[in-house]
Chimera marker file (.cmm) of the C-alpha trace (Angstrom):
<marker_set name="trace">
<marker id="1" x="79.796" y="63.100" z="77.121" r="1" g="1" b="0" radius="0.5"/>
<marker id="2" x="83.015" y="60.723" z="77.081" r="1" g="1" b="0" radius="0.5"/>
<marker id="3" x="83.467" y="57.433" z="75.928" r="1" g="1" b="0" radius="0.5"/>
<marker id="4" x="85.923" y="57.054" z="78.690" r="1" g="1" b="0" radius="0.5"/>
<marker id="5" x="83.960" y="58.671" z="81.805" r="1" g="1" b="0" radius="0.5"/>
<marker id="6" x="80.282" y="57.049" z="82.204" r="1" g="1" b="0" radius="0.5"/>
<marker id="7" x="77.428" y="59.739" z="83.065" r="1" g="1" b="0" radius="0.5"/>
<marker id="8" x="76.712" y="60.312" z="86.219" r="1" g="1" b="0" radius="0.5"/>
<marker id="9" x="80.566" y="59.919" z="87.407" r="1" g="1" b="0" radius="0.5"/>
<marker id="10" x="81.809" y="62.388" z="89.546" r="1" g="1" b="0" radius="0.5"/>
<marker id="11" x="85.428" y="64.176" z="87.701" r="1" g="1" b="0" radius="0.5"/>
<marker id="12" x="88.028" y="65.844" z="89.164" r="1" g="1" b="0" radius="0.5"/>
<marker id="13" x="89.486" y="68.716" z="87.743" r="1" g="1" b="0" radius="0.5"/>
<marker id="14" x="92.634" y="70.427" z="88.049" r="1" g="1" b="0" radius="0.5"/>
<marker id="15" x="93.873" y="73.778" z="86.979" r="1" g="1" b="0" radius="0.5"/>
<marker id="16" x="97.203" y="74.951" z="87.565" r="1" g="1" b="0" radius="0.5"/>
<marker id="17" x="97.242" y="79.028" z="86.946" r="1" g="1" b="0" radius="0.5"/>
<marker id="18" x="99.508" y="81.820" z="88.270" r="1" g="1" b="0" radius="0.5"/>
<marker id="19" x="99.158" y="83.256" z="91.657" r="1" g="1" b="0" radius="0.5"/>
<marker id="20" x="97.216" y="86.347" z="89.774" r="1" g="1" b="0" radius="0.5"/>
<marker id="21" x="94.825" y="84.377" z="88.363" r="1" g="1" b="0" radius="0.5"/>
<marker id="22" x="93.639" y="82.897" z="91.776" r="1" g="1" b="0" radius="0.5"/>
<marker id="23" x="90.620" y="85.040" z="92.388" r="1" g="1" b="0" radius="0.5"/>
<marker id="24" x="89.409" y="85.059" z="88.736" r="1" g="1" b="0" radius="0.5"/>
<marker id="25" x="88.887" y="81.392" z="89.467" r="1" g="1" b="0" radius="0.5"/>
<marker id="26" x="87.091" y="81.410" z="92.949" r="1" g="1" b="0" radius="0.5"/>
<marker id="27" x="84.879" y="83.842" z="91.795" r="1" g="1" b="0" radius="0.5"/>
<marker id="28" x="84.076" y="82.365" z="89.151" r="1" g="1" b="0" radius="0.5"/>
<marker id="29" x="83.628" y="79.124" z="91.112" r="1" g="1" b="0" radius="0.5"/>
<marker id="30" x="81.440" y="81.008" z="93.663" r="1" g="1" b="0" radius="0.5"/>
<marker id="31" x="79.343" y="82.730" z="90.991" r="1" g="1" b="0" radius="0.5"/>
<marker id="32" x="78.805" y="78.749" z="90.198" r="1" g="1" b="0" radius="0.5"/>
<marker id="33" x="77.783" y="77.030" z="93.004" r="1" g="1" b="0" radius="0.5"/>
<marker id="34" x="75.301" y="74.026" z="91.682" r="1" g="1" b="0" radius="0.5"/>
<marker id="35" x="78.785" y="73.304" z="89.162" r="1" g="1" b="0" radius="0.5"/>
<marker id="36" x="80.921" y="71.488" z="91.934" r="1" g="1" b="0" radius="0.5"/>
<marker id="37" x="80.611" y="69.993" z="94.930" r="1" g="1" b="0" radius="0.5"/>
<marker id="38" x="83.584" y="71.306" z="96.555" r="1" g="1" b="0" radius="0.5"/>
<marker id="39" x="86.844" y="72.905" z="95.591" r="1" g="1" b="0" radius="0.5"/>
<marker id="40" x="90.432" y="73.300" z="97.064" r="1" g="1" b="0" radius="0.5"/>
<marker id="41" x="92.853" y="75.311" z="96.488" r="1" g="1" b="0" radius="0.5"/>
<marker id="42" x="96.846" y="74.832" z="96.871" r="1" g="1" b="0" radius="0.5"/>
<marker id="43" x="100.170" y="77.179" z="96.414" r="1" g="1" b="0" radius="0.5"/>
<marker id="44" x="101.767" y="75.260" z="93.560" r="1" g="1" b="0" radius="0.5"/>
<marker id="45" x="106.035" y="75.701" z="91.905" r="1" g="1" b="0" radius="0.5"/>
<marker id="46" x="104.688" y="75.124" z="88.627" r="1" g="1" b="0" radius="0.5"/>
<marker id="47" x="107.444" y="73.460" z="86.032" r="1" g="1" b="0" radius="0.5"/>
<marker id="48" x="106.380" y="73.209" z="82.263" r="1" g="1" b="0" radius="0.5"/>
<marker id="49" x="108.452" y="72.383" z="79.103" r="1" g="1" b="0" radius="0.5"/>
<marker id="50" x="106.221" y="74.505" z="77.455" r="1" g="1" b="0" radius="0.5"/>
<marker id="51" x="106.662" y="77.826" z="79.777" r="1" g="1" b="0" radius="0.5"/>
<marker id="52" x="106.821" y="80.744" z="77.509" r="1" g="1" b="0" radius="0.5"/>
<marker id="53" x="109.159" y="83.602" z="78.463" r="1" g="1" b="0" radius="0.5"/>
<marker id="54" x="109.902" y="82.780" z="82.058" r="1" g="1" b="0" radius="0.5"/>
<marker id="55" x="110.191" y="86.008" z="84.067" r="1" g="1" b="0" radius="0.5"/>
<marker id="56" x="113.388" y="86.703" z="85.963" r="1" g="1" b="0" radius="0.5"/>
<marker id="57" x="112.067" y="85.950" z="88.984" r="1" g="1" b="0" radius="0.5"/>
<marker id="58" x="111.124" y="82.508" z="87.685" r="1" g="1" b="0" radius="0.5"/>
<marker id="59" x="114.279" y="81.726" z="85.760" r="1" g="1" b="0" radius="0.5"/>
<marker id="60" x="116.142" y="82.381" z="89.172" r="1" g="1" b="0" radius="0.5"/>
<marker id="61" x="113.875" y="80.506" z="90.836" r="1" g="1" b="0" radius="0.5"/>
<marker id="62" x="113.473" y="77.751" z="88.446" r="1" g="1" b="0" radius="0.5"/>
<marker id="63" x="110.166" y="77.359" z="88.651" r="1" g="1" b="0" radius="0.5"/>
<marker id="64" x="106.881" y="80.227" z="88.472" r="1" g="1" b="0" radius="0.5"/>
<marker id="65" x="104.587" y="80.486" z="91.400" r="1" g="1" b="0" radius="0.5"/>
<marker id="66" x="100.995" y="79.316" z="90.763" r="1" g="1" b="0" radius="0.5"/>
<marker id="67" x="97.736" y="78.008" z="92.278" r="1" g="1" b="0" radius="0.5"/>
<marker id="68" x="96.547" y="74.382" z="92.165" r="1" g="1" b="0" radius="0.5"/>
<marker id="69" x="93.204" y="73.860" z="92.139" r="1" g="1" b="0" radius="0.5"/>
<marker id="70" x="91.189" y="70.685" z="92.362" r="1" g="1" b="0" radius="0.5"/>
<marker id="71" x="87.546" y="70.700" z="91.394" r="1" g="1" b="0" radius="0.5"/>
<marker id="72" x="85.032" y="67.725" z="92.095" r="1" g="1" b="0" radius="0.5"/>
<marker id="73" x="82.349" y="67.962" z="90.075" r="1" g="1" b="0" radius="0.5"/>
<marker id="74" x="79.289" y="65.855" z="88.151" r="1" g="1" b="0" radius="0.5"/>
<marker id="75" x="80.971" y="64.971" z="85.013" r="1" g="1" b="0" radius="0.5"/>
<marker id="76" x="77.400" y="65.867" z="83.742" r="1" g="1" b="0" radius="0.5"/>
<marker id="77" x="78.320" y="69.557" z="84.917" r="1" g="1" b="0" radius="0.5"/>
<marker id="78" x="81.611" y="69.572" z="83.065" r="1" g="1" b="0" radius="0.5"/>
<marker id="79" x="80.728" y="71.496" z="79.673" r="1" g="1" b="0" radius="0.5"/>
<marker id="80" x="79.611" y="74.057" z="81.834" r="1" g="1" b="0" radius="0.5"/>
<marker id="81" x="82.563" y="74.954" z="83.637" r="1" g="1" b="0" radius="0.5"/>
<marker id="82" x="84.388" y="74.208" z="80.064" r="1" g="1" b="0" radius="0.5"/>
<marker id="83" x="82.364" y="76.762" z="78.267" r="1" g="1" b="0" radius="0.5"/>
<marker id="84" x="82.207" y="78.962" z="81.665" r="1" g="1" b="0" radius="0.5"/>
<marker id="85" x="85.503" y="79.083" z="83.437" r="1" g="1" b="0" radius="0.5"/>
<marker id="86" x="88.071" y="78.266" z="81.055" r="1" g="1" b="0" radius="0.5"/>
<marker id="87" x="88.097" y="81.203" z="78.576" r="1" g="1" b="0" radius="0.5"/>
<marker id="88" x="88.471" y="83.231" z="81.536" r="1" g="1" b="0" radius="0.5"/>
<marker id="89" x="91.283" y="82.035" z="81.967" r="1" g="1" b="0" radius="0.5"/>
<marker id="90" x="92.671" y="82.253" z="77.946" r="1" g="1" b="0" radius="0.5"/>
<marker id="91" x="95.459" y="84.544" z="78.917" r="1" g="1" b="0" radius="0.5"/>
<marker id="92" x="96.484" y="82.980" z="82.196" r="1" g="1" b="0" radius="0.5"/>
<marker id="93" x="98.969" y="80.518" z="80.389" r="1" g="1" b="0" radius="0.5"/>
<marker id="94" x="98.299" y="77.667" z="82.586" r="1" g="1" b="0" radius="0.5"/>
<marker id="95" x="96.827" y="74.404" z="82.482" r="1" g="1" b="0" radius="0.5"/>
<marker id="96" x="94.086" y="71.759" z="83.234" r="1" g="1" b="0" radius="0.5"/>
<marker id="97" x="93.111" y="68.334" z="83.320" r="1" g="1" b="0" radius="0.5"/>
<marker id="98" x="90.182" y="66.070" z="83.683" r="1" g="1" b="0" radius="0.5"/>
<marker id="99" x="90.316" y="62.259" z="85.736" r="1" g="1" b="0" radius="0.5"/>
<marker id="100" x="87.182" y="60.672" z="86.786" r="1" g="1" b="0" radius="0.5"/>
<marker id="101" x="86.829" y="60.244" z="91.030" r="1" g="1" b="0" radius="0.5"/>
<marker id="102" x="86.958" y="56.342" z="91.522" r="1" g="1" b="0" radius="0.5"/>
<marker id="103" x="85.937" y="57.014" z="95.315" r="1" g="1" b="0" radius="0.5"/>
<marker id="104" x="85.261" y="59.445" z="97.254" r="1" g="1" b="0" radius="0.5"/>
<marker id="105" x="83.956" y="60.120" z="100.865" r="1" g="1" b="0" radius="0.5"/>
<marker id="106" x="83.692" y="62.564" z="104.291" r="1" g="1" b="0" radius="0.5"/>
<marker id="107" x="86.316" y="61.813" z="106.877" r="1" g="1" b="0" radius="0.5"/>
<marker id="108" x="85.003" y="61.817" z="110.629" r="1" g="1" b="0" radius="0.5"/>
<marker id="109" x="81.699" y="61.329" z="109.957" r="1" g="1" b="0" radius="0.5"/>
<marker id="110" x="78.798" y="59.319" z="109.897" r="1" g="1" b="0" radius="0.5"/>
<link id1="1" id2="2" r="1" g="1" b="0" radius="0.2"/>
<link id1="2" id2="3" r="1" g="1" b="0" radius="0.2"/>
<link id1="3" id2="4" r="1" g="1" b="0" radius="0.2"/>
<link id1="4" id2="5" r="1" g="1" b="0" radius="0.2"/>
<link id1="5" id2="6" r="1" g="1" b="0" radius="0.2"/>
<link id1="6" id2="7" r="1" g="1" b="0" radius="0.2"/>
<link id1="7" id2="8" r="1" g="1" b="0" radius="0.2"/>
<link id1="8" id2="9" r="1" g="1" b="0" radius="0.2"/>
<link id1="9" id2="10" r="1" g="1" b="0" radius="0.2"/>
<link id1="10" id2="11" r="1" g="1" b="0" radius="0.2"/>
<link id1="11" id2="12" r="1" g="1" b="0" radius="0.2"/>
<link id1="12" id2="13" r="1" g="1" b="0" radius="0.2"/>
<link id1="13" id2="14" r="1" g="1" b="0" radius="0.2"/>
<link id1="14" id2="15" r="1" g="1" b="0" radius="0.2"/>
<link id1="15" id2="16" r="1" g="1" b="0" radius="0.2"/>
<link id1="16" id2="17" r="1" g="1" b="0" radius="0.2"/>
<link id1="17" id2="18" r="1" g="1" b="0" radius="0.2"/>
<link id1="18" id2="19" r="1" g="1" b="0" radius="0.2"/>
<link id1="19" id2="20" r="1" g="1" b="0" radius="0.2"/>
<link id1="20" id2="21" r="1" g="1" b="0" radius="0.2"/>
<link id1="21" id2="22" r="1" g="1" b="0" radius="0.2"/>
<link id1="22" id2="23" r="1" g="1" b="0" radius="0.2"/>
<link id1="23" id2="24" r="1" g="1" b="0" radius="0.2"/>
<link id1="24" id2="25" r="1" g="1" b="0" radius="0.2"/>
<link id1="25" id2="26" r="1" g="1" b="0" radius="0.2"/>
<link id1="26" id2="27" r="1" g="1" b="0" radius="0.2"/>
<link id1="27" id2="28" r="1" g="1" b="0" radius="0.2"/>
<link id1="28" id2="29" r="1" g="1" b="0" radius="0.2"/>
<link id1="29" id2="30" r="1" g="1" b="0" radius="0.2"/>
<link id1="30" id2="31" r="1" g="1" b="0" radius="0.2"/>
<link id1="31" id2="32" r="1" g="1" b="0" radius="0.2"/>
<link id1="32" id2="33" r="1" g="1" b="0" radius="0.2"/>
<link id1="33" id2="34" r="1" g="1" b="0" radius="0.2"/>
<link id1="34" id2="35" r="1" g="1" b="0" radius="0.2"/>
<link id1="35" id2="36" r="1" g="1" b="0" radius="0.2"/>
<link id1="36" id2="37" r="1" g="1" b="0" radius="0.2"/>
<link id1="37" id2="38" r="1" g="1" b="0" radius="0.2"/>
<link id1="38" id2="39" r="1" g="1" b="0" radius="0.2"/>
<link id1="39" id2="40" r="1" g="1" b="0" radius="0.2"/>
<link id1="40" id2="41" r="1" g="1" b="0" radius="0.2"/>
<link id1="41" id2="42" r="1" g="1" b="0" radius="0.2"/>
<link id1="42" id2="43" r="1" g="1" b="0" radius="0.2"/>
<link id1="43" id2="44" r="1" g="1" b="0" radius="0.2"/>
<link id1="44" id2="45" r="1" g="1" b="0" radius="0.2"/>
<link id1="45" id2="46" r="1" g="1" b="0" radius="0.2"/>
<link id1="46" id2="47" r="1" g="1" b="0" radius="0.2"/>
<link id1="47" id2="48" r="1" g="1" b="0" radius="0.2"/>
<link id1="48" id2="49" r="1" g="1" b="0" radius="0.2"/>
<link id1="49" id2="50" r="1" g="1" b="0" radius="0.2"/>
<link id1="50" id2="51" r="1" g="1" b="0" radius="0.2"/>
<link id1="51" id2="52" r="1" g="1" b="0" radius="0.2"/>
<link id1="52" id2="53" r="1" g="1" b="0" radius="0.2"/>
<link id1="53" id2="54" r="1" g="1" b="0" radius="0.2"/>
<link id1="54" id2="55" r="1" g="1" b="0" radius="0.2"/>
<link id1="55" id2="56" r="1" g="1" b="0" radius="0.2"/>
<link id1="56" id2="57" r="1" g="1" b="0" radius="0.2"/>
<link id1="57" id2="58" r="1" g="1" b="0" radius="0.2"/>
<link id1="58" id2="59" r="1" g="1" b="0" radius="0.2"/>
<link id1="59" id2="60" r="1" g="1" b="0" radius="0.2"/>
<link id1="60" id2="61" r="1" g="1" b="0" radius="0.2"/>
<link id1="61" id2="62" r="1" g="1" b="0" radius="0.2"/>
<link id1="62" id2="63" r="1" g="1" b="0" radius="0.2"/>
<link id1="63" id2="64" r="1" g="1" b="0" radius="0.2"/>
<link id1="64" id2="65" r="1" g="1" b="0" radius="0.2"/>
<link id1="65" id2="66" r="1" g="1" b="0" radius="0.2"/>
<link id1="66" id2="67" r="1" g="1" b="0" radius="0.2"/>
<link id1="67" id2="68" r="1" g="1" b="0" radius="0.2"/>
<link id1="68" id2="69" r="1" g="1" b="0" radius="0.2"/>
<link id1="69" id2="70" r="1" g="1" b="0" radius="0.2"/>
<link id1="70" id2="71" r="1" g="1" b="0" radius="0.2"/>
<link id1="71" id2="72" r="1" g="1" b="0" radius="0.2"/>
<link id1="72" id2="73" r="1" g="1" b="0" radius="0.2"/>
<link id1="73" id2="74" r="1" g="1" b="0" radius="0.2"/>
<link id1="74" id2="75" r="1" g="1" b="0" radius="0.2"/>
<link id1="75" id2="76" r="1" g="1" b="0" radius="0.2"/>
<link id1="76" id2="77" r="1" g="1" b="0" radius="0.2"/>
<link id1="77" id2="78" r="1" g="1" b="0" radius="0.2"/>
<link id1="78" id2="79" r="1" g="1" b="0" radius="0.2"/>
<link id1="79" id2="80" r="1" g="1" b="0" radius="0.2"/>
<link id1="80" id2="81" r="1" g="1" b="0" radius="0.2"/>
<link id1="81" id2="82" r="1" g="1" b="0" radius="0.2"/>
<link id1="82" id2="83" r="1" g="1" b="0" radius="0.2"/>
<link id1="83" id2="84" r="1" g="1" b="0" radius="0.2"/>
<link id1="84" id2="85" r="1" g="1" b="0" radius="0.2"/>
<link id1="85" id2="86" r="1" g="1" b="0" radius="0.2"/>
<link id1="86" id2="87" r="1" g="1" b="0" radius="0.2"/>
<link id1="87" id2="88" r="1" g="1" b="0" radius="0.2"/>
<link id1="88" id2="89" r="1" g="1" b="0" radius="0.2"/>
<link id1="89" id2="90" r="1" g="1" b="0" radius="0.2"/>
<link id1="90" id2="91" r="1" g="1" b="0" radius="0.2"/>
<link id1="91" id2="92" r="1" g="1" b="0" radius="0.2"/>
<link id1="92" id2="93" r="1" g="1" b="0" radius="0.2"/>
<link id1="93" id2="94" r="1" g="1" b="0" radius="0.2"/>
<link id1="94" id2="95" r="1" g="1" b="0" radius="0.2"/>
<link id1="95" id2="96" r="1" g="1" b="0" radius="0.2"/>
<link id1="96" id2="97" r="1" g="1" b="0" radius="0.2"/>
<link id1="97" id2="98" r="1" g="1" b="0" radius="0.2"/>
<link id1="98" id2="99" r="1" g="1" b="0" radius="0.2"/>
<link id1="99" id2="100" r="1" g="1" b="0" radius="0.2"/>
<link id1="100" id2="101" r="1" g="1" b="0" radius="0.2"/>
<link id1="101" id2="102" r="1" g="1" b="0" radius="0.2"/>
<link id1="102" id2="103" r="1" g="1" b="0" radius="0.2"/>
<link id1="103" id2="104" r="1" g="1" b="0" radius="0.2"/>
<link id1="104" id2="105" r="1" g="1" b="0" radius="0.2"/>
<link id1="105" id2="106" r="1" g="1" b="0" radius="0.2"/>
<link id1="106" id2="107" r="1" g="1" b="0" radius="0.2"/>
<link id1="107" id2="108" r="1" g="1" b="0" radius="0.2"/>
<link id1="108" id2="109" r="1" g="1" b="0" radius="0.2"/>
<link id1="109" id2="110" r="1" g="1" b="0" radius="0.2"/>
</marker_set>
C-alpha cells in the first residue's frame, strides 16, 4: 500500500473531531469490527492554525473541544476505513493521521 509502511504492519490512526462527531465515529467503528483491533477514545482541547471560524465559546476558551481517537489497525485494513469512515466525517472539520505501531503488547498478562 505504502512505500513507507511494509504489509502486514499494524498502523495507528488518529482522528481528532469535535465532541459531536464522537458517536458518528464509534458507530461506525462498531459497524466495523474485523477493521481494528481495538480503539480508544480521549476528550481532546484541540488547537489548529487552520481552525475556521472559531465559535465564541472557543475563541474564549482558546481552544474547541474535541475527541481523540486512536485506532490500531492492519495497515492491510487501512483503505477500508479510508474509503469507509472518513467521508463520514467530511463536514466534521477535523483531522487524522497515519504512523505505523513499532511495538505493541497486553499489560498484565501472559
Amino acid at each position: 500500500m505504502s512505500p513507507l509502511i511494509p504489509d502486514g504492519t499494524l498502523v495507528s490512526l488518529q482522528l481528532i473531531v469535535p465532541v459531536a462527531w464522537q458517536d458518528t465515529v464509534v458507530d461506525w467503528l462498531l459497524d466495523h469490527p474485523s477493521l481494528y483491533e481495538e480503539f480508544v477514545l480521549h476528550p481532546a482541547m484541540a488547537h489548529a492554525r487552520t481552525a475556521s471560524s472559531p465559535s465564541p465559546k472557543e475563541q474564549v476558551q482558546g481552544h474547541g473541544d474535541g475527541v481523540l481517537v486512536h485506532v490500531v489497525l492492519p495497515q492491510s485494513n487501512w483503505p477500508a476505513v479510508q474509503r469507509g469512515l472518513l467521508p463520514q466525517l467530511a463536514r466534521a472539520a477535523g483531522r487524522w493521521w497515519l504512523t505505523p505501531v513499532i511495538a505493541s503488547g497486553l499489560i498484565g498478562r501472559s
